[in-house]
RODOBA-618211 format. One record per residue (C-alpha): residue in three letters; z, x, y. Coordinates in steps of 0.2 Angstrom, whole numbers, padded with zeros to 4 digits, always signed. Last residue first. Example, Ala and Ser with C-alpha at 12.3 -4.5 7.8 and 13.67 -1.06 7.14 Angstrom:
BEGIN
Ser+0036+0068-0005
Ala+0039+0062-0022
//
This chain:
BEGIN
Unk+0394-0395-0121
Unk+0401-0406-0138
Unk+0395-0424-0130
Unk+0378-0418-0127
Unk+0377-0410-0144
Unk+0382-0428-0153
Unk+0370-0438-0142
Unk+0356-0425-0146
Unk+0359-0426-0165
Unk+0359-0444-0164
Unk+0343-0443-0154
Unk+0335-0430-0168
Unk+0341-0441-0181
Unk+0334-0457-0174
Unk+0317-0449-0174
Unk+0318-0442-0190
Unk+0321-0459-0198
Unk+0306-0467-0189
Unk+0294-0454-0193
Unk+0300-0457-0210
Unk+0297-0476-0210
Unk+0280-0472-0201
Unk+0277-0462-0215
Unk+0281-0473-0230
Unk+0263-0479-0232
Unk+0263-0490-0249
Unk+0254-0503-0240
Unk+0265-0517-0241
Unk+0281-0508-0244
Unk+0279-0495-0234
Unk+0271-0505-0219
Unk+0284-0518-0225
Unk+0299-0504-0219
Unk+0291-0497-0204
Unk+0289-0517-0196
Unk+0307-0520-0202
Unk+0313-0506-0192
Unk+0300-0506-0176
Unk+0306-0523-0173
Unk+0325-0521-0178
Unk+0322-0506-0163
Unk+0316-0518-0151
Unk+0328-0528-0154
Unk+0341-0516-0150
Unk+0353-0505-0163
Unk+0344-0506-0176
Unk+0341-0489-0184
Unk+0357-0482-0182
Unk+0357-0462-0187
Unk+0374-0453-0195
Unk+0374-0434-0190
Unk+0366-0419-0200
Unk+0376-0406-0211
Unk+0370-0409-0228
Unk+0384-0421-0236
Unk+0381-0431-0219
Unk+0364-0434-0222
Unk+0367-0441-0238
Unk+0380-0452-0234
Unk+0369-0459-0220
Unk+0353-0463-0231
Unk+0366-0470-0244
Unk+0376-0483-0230
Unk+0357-0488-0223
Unk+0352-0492-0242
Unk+0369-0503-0244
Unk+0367-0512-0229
Unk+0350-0515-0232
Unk+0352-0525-0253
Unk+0368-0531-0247
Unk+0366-0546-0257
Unk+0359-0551-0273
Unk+0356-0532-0277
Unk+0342-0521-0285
Unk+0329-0524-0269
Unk+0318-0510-0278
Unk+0310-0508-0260
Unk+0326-0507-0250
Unk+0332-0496-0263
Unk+0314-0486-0261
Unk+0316-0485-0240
Unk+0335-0477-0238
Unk+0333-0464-0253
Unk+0316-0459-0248
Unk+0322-0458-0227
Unk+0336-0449-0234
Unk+0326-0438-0243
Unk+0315-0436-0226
Unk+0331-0429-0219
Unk+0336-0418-0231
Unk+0319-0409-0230
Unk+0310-0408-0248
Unk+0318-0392-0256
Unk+0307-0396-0272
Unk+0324-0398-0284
Unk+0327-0409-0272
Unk+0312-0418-0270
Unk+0312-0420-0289
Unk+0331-0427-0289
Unk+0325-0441-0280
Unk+0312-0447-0290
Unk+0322-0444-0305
Unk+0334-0456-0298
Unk+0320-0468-0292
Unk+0310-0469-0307
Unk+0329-0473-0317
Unk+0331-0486-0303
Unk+0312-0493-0307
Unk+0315-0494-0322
Unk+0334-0500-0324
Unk+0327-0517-0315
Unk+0346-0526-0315
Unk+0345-0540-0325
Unk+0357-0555-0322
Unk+0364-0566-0337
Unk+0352-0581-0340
Unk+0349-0595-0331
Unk+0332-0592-0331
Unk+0325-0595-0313
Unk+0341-0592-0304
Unk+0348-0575-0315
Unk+0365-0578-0316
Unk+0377-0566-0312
Unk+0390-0561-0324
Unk+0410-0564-0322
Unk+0420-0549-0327
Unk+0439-0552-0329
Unk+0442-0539-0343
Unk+0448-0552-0359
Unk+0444-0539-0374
Unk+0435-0553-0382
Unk+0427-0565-0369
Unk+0426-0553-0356
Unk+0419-0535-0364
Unk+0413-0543-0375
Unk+0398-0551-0368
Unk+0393-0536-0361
Unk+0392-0527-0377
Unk+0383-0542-0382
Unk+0369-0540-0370
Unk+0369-0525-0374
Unk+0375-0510-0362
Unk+0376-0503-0343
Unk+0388-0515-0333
Unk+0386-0515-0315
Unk+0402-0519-0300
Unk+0404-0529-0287
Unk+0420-0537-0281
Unk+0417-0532-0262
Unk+0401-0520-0257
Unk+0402-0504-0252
Unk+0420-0503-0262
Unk+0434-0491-0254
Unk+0440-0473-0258
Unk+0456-0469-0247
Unk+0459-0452-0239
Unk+0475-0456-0227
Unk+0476-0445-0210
Unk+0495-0440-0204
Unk+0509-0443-0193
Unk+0506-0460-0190
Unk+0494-0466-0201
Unk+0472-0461-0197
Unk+0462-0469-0208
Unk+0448-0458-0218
Unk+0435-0468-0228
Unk+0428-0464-0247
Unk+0415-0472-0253
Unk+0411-0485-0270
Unk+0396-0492-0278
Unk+0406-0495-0296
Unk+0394-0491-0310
Unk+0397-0495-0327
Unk+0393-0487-0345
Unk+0397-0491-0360
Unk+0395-0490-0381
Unk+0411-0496-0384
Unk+0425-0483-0390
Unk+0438-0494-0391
Unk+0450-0483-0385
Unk+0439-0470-0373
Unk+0425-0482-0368
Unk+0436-0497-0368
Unk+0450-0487-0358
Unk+0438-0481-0342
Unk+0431-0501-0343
Unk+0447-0506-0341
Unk+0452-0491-0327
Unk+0434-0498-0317
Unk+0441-0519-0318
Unk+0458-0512-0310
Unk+0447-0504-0297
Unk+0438-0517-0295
Unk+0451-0529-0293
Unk+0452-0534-0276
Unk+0446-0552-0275
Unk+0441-0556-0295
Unk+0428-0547-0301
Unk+0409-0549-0300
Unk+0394-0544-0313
Unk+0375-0536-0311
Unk+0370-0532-0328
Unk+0361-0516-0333
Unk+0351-0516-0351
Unk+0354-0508-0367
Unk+0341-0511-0378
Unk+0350-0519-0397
Unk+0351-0538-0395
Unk+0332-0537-0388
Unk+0330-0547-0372
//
């Protein structure tokens, strides 16, 4: 690890401070002008109050956040300016946590490619669903995540969330698409897979609106 290459580190919060951890960041970048960036895997729910519906943005996964700098960058940021970060340990070195920014910068670019080449929404969601799984970028959460991305995407382009395991059966036929992908670097039972569930959820949701 050079003490100049920026690298992405994995890092929690206390319980229910990522938000407070994401406005010190804001003012590190804007006061102290560190070289920064972060990443805060966030969505938005709707709640419904009494007399009204409530917009709220909510972590996808709790006390979680990603720090984009040096290693001493990152180092600073909670033993000198004191935002409580605590750094994941990688648990063959020991060392701080090294998110594979490769692979996710292949992946964004990757992504953005089929949609600048009008590649169906749905098989993007598929992509986006199957190559997260496949990087593996987090210690936890690694499917719930993918399945959360693949859904968002397919609701900001007009289509209906899918479940993918909802019996055994289906787990089966999940897991056994995802390693085919994996293992063999065939995603198109995976897809196959994902176009099916949409055209049943789509089914579901028109059967209830008639």
């Amino acid at each position: 690890m050079t003490e100049q290459q920026k690298y992405w580190f994995a890092a929690r919060t206390r319980d229910k401070q990522e938000f407070t951890v994401r406005k010190s960041l804001d003012r590190l970048k804007s006061e102290e002008h560190l070289e920064l960036d972060y990443y805060l895997p966030t969505r938005f729910v709707i709640s419904q109050l009494k007399y009204r519906r409530k917009r709220s943005e909510v972590p996808v996964i709790r006390n979680l956040v990603f720090v984009h700098s040096t290693k001493q960058t990152a180092c600073d940021i909670s033993n000198i300016y004191n935002v409580p970060l605590f750094y994941m340990k990688d648990l063959a070195t020991h060392s701080m946590l090294v998110v594979p920014d490769k692979q996710m910068e292949d992946f964004m670019i990757k992504f953005r490619q089929m949609e600048e080449e009008k590649v169906h929404p749905v098989l993007i969601a598929a992509y986006l669903h199957d190559e997260l799984v496949r990087i593996h970028p987090f210690i936890d959460g690694n499917g719930r995540t993918s399945r959360l991305l693949m859904n968002l995407y397919l609701l900001r382009n007009g289509y209906t969330l899918v479940t993918l395991k909802g019996s055994n059966e289906d787990k089966i036929s999940y897991y056994k698409a995802l390693e085919e992908s994996h293992t063999e670097n065939k995603p198109e039972a995976f897809q196959k897979l994902v176009v099916e569930a949409e055209i049943a959820s789509l089914q579901r949701y028109l059967s209830i609106m008639q």
